[in-house]
C-alpha positions in Angstrom: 57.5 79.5 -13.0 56.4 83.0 -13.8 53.8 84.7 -11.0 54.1 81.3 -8.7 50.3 80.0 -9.6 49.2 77.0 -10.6 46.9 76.3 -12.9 43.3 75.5 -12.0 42.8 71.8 -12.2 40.8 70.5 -15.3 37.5 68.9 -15.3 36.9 64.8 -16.7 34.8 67.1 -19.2 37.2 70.0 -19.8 40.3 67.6 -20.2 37.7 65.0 -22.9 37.4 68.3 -24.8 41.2 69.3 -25.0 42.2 65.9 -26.4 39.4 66.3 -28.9 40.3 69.9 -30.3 43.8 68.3 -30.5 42.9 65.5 -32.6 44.2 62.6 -29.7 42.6 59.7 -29.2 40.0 59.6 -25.7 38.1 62.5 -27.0 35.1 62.3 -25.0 33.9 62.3 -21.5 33.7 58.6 -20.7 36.9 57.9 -22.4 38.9 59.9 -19.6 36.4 59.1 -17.5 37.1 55.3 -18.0 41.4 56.5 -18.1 41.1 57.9 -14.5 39.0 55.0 -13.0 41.6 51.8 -14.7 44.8 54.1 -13.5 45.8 54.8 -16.6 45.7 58.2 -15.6 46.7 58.7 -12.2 49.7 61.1 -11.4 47.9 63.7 -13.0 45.1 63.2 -11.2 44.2 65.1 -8.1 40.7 65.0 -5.4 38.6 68.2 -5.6 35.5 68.1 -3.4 36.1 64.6 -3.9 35.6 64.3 -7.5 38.6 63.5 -9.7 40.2 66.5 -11.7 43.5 66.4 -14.5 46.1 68.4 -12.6 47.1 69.8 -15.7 46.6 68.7 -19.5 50.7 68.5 -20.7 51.1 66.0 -17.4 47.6 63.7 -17.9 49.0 63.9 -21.9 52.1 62.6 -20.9 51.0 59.7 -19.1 48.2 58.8 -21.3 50.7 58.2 -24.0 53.1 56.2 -21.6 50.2 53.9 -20.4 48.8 53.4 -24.2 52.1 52.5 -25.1 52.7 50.1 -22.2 49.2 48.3 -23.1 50.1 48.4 -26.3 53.5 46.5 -25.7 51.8 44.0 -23.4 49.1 43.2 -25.6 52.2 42.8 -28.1 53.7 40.4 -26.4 50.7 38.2 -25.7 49.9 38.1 -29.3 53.4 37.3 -30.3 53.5 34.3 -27.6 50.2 32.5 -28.9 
């Protein structure tokens, strides 16, 4: 890591906004929002002031794909067991 910062953490608004200028899916506020508060997103989370923030956009990414697909799968599974 160049110049040893981190980034500044994102905000539930600011992270919405990235996934919606990159054409992902959870594009909007309350779609994070609703991410953050099931723990579908939470090792990219971290507590400023007490308000949840996205550590950094490549990690919350990451692990929104990873839980989407592990719903995904589940949801799968039930169907194909009915």
């Amino acid at each position: 890591m160049t110049g040893g910062r981190r980034p500044e953490p994102l905000s539930v608004a600011a992270y919405a906004r990235h996934r919606k200028s990159a054409g992902l899916p959870g594009g909007s506020r309350r779609a994070v929002q609703q991410a953050v508060e099931s723990g579908r997103l939470a090792k990219s989370i971290v507590r400023v002031g007490g308000k949840a923030k996205i550590r950094t956009a490549v990690l919350a990414d990451a692990e929104w794909a990873a839980s989407t697909r592990a719903e995904d799968l589940g949801a799968l599974t039930v169907s194909v067991l009915q």
